[in-house]
C-alpha positions as a Markdown table, in Angstrom:
| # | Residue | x | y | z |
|---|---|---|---|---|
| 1 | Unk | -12.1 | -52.1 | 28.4 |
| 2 | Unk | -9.9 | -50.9 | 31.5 |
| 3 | Unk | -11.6 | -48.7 | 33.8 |
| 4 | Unk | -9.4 | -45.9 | 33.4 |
| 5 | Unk | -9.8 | -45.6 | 30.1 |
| 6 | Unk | -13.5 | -45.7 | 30.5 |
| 7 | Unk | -13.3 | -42.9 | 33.0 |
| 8 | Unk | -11.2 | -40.9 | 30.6 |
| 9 | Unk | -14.0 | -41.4 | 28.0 |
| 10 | Unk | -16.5 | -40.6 | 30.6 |
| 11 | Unk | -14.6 | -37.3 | 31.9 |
| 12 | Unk | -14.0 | -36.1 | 28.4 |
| 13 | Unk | -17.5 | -36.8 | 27.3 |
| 14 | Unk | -18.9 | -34.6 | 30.3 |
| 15 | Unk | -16.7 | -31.8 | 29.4 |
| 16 | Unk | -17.7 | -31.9 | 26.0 |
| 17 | Unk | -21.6 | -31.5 | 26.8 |
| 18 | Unk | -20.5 | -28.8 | 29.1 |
| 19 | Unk | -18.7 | -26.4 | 26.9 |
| 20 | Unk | -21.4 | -26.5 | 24.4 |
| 21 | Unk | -23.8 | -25.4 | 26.0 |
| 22 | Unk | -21.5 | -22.7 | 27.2 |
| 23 | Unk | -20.2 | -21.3 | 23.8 |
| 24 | Unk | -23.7 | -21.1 | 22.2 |
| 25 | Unk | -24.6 | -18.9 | 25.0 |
| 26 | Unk | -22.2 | -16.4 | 24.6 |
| 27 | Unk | -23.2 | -16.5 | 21.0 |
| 28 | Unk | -26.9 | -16.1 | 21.6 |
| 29 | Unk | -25.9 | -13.3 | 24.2 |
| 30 | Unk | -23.3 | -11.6 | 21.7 |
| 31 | Unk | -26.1 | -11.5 | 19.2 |
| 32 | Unk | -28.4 | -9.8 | 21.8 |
| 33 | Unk | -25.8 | -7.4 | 22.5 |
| 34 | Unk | -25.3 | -6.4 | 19.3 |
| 35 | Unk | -29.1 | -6.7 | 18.1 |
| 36 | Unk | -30.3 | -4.2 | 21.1 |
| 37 | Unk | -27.5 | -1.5 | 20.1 |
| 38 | Unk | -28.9 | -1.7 | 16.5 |
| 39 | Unk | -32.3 | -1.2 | 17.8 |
| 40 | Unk | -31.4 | 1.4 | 19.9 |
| 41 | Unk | -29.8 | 3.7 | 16.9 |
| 42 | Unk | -32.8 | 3.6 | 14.6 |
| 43 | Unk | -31.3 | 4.9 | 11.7 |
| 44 | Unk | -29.0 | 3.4 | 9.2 |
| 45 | Unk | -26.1 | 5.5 | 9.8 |
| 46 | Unk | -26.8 | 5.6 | 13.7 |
| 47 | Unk | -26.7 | 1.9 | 13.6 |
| 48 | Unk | -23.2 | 2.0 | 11.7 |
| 49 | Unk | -21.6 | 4.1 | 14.4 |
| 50 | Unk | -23.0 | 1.6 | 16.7 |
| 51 | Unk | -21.6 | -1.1 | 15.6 |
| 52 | Unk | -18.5 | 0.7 | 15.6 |
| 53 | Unk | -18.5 | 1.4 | 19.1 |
| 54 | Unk | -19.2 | -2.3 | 20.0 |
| 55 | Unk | -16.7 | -3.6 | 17.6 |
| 56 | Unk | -13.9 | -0.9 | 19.4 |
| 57 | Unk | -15.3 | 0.0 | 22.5 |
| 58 | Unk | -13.0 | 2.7 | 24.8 |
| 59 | Unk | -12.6 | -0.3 | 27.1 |
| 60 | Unk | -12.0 | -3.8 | 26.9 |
| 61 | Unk | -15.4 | -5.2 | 25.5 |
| 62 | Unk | -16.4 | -8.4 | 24.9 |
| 63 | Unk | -14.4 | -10.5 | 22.4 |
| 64 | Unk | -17.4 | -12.5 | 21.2 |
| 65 | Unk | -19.4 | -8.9 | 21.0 |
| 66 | Unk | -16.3 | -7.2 | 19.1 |
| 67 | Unk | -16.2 | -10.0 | 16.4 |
| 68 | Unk | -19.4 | -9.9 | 15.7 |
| 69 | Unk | -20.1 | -6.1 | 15.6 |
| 70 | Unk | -17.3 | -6.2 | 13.1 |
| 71 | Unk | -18.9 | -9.7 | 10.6 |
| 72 | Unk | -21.9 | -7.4 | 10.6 |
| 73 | Unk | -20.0 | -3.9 | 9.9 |
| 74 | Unk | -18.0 | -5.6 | 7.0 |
| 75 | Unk | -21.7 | -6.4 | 5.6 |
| 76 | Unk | -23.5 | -3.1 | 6.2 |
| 77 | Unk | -22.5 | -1.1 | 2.8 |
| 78 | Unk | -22.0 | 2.1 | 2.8 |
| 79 | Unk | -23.2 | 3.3 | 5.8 |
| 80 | Unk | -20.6 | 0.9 | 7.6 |
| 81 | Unk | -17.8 | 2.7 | 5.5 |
| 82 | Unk | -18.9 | 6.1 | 7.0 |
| 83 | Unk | -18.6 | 5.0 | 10.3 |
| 84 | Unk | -15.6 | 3.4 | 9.8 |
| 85 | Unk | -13.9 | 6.6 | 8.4 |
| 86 | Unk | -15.3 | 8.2 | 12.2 |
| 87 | Unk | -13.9 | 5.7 | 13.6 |
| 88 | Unk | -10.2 | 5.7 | 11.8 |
| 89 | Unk | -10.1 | 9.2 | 14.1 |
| 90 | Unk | -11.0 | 8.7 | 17.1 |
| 91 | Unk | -10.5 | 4.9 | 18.0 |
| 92 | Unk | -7.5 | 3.9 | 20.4 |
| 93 | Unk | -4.0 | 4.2 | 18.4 |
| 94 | Unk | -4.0 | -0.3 | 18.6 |
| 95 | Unk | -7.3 | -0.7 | 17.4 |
| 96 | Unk | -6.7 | 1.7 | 13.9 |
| 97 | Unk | -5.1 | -1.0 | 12.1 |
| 98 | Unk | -7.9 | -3.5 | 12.4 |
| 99 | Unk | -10.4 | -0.7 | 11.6 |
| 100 | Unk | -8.5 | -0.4 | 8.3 |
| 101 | Unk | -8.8 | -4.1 | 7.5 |
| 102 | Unk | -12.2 | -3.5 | 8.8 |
| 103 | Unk | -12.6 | -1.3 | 5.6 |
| 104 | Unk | -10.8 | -3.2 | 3.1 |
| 105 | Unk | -13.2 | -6.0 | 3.7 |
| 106 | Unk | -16.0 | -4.3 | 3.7 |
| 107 | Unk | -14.7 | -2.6 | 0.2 |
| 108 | Unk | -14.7 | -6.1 | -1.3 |
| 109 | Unk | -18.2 | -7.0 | -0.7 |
| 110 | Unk | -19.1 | -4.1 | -1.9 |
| 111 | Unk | -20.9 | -3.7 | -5.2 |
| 112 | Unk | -21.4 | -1.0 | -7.9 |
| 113 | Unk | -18.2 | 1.0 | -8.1 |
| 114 | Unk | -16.1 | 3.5 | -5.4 |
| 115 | Unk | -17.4 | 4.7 | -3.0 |
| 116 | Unk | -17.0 | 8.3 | -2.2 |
| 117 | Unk | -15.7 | 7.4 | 1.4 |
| 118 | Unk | -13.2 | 4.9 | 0.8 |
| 119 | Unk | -10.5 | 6.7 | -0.2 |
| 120 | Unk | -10.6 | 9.8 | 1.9 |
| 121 | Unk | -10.7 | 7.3 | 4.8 |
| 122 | Unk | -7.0 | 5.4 | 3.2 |
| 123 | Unk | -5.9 | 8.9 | 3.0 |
| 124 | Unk | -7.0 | 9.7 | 6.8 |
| 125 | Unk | -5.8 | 6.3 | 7.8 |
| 126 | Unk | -2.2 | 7.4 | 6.5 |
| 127 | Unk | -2.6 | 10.8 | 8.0 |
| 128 | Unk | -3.6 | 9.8 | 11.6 |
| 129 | Unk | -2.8 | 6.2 | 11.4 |
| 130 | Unk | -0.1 | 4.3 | 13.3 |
| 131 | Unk | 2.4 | 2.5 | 11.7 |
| 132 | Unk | 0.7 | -1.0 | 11.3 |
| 133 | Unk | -2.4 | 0.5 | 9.7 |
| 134 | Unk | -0.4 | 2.6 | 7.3 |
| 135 | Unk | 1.4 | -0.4 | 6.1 |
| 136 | Unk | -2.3 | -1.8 | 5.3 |
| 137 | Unk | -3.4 | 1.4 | 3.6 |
| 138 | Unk | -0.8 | 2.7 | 2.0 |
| 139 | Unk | -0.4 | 0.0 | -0.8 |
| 140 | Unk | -4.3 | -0.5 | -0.7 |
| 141 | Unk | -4.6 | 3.8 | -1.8 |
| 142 | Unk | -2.0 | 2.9 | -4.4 |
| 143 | Unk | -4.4 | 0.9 | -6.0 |
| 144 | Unk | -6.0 | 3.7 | -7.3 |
| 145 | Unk | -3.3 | 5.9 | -8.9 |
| 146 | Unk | -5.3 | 9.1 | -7.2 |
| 147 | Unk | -3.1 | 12.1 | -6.7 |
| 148 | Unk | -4.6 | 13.0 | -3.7 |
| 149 | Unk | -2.5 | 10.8 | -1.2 |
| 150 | Unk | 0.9 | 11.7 | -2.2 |
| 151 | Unk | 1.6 | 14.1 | -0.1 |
| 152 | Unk | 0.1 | 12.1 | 2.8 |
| 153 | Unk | 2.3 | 8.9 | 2.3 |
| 154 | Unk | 5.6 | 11.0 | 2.0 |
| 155 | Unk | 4.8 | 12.8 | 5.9 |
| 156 | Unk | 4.2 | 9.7 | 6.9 |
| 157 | Unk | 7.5 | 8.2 | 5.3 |
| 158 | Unk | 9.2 | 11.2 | 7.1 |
| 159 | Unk | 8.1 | 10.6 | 10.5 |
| 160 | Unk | 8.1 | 6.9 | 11.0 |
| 161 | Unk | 11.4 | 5.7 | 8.5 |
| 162 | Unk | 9.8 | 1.8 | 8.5 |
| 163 | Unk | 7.6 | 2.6 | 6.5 |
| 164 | Unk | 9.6 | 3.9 | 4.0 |
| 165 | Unk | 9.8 | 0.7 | 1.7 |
| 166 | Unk | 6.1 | 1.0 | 1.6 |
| 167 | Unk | 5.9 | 4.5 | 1.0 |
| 168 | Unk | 8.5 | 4.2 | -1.5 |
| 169 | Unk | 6.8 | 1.1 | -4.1 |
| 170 | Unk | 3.6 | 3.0 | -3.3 |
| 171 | Unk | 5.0 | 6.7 | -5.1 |
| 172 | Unk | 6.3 | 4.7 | -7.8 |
| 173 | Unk | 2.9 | 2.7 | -8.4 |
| 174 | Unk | 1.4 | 6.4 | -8.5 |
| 175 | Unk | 4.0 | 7.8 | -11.0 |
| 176 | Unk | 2.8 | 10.9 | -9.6 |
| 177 | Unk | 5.9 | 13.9 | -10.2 |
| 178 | Unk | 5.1 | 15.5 | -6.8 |
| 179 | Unk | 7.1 | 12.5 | -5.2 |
| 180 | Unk | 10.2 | 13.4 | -7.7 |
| 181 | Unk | 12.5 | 15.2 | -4.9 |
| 182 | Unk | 11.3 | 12.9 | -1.7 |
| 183 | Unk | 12.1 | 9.8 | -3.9 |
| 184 | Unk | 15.4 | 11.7 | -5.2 |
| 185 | Unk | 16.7 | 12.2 | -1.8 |
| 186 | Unk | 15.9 | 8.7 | -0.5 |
| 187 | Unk | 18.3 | 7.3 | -3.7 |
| 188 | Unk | 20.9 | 9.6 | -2.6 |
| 189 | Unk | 20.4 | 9.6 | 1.2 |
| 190 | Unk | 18.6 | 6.2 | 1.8 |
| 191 | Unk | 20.1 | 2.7 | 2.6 |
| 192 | Unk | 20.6 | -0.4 | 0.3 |
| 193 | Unk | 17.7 | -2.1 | -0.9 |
| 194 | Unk | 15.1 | 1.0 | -0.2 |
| 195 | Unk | 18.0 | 3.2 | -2.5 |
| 196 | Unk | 17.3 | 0.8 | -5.2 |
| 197 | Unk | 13.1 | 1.2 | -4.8 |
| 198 | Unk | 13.2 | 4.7 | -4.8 |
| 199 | Unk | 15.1 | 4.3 | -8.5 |
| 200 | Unk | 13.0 | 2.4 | -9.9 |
| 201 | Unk | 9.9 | 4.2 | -8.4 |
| 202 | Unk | 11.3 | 7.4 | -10.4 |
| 203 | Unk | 11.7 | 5.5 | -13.5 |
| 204 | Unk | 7.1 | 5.3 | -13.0 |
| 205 | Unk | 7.2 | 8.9 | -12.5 |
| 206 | Unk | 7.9 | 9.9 | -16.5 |
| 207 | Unk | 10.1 | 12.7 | -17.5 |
| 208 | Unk | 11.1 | 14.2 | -14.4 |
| 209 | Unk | 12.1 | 10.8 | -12.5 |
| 210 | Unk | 14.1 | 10.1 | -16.0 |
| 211 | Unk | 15.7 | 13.4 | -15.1 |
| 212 | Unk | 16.6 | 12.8 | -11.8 |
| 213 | Unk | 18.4 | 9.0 | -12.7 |
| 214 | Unk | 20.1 | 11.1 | -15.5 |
| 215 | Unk | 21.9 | 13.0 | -12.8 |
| 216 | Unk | 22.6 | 9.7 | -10.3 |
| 217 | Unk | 24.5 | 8.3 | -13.1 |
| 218 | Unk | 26.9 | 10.8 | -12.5 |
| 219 | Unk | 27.4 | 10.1 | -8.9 |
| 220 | Unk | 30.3 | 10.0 | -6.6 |
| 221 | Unk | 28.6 | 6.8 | -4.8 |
| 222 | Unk | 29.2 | 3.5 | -7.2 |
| 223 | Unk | 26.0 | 2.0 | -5.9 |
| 224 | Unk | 24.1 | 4.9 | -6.2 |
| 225 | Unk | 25.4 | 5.1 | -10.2 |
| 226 | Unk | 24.2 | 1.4 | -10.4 |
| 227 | Unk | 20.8 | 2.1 | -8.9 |
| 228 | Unk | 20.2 | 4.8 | -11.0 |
| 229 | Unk | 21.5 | 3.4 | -14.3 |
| 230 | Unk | 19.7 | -0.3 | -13.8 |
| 231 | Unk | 16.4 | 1.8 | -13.6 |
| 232 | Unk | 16.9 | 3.9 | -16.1 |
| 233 | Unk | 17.4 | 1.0 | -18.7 |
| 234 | Unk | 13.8 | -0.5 | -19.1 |
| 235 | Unk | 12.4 | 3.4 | -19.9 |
| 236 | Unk | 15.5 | 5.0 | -21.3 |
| 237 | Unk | 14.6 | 7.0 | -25.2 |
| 238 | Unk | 16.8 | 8.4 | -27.9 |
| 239 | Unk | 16.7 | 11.7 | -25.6 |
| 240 | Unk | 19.0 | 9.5 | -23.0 |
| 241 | Unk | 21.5 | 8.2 | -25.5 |
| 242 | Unk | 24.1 | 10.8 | -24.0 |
| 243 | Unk | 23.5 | 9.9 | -20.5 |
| 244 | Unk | 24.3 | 6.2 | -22.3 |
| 245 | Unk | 27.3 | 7.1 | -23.5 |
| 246 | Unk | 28.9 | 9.4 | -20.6 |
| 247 | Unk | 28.2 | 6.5 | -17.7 |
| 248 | Unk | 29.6 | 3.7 | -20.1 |
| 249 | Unk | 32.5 | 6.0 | -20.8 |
| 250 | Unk | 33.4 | 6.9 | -17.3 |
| 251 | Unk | 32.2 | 4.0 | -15.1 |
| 252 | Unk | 32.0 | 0.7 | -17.1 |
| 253 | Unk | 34.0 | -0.9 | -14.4 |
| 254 | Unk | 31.8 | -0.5 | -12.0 |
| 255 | Unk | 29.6 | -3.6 | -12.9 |
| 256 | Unk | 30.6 | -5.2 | -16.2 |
| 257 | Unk | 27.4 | -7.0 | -17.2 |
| 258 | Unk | 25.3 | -3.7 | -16.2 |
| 259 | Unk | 28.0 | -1.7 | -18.4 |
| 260 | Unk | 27.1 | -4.5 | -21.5 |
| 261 | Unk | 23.5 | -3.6 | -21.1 |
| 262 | Unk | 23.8 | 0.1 | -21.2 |
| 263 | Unk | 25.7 | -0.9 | -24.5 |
| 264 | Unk | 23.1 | -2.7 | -25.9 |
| 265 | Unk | 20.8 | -0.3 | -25.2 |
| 266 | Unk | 22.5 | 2.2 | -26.9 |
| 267 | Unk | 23.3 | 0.6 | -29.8 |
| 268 | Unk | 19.3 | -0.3 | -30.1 |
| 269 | Unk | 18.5 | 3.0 | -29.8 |
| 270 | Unk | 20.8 | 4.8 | -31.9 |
| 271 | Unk | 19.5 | 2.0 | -34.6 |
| 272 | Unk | 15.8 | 4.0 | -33.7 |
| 273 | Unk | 17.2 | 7.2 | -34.2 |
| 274 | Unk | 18.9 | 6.1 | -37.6 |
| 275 | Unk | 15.4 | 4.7 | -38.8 |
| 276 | Unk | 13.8 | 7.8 | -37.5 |
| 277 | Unk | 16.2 | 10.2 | -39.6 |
| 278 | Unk | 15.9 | 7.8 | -42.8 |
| 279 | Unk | 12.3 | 8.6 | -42.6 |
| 280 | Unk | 12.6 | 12.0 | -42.1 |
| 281 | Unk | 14.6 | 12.2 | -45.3 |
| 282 | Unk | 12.5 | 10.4 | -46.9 |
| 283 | Unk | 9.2 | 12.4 | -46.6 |
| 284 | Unk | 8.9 | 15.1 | -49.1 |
| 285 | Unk | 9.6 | 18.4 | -48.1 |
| 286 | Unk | 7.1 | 21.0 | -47.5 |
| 287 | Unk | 5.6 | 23.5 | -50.2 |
């Protein structure tokens, strides 16, 4: 064996036995850290909002200190969650998205149903948020289908646009109405690709979303008739057959396979509402 290679053996060897040493240490004294702040706060919930002050200190903090704070956060139950909704408030603006992860992990270890923290804190996280945790909590509240962060998710559409995708799949997994006129305005106002979300998001929200593609298949716009007509296809009733009829009569031309599907669909329906009337007949009449 050369004697530069065993020197390079040698060197690495040293460095080796070196940096062990070293990273256990700042284990053992993360652990320390972390330990004495939990001892310190007595209490459960005490020790919670400890660990959230190590885990996103005002300052810097220690990396080792931080990642730890958070493994034993994500494992606390409850109590962590509390803190973690404090925390969602008054942490620096680039630490709120990894508090939110925070709390999606610590949701999934969690055991025995919803807590009631977790999704006031989503809804907070939208409210307050920045835009990097709202793209994290956003789809997580949608989860849900509560109708208590609709009107959260459209503000925060409003004032940061690139979110609006999000925002946008998120109304329609809610199907909630209140998000009928924001989603109408984004298909009429909004640019290709989020126009054709918001369609199909008001094709979730029932009757009045059904309403509102009704009136887009009227439009000036061709792709905005397209949109709107495309959606309304997979929840379109007997009700719609005139909507059918009138956008197949005026714009057929404006895609011809779309325009052979609005056919089909009508003639399937009209087919229901023959069936329908047959029975009607049918039945005896009342006494």
């Amino acid at each position: 064996m050369s004697k530069p290679l065993i020197l390079a053996i040698a060197t690495s060897a040293v460095l080796l036995l070196a940096a062990a040493p070293h990273g256990a240490k700042d284990a053992a004294d993360a652990d320390r850290v972390v330990a004495e702040a939990m001892a310190e706060a007595h209490a459960i919930e005490a020790q919670a909002e400890a660990l959230t002050a190590l885990a996103w200190p005002a300052g810097g903090g220690d990396p080792t200190v931080r990642a730890m704070a958070k493994e034993k956060l994500i494992l606390f139950g409850q109590p962590g969650m509390a803190a973690l909704w404090k925390s969602l408030i008054t942490v620096k603006p680039s630490d709120k998205a990894d508090v939110v992860k925070t709390l999606l992990a610590e949701f999934r270890q969690l055991t025995g149903g919803l807590p009631p923290e977790y999704l006031p804190a989503l809804d907070d996280a939208i409210w307050f948020g920045t835009r990097e945790s709202r793209r994290i909590a956003i789809p997580e509240v949608a989860r849900f289908n509560q109708e208590g962060p609709v009107l959260s998710i459209i503000d925060a559409a409003m004032e940061d646009p690139e979110i609006l995708p999000t925002a946008v799949d998120a109304l329609g997994r809610l199907g909630d109405p209140r998000g009928r006129f924001f989603l109408e305005r984004v298909l009429n106002e909004g640019k290709p690709g989020v126009r054709e979300k918001a369609a199909v998001a008001l094709a979730r929200v029932g009757e009045p979303g059904r309403a509102v593609l009704k009136t887009a298949t009227r439009s000036g716009n061709k792709e905005i008739r397209l949109a709107a007509i495309r959606s309304l296809l997979p929840v379109v009733t007997v009700d719609d057959l005139s909507s059918l009829y009138e956008y197949t009569a005026a714009h057929a031309a404006d895609d011809p396979p779309t325009a052979k599907a609005v056919d089909a669909a009508a003639a399937r329906l009209e087919k229901i509402l023959e069936a329908t009337r047959a029975a009607d007949s049918a039945s005896p009449a009342p006494r």
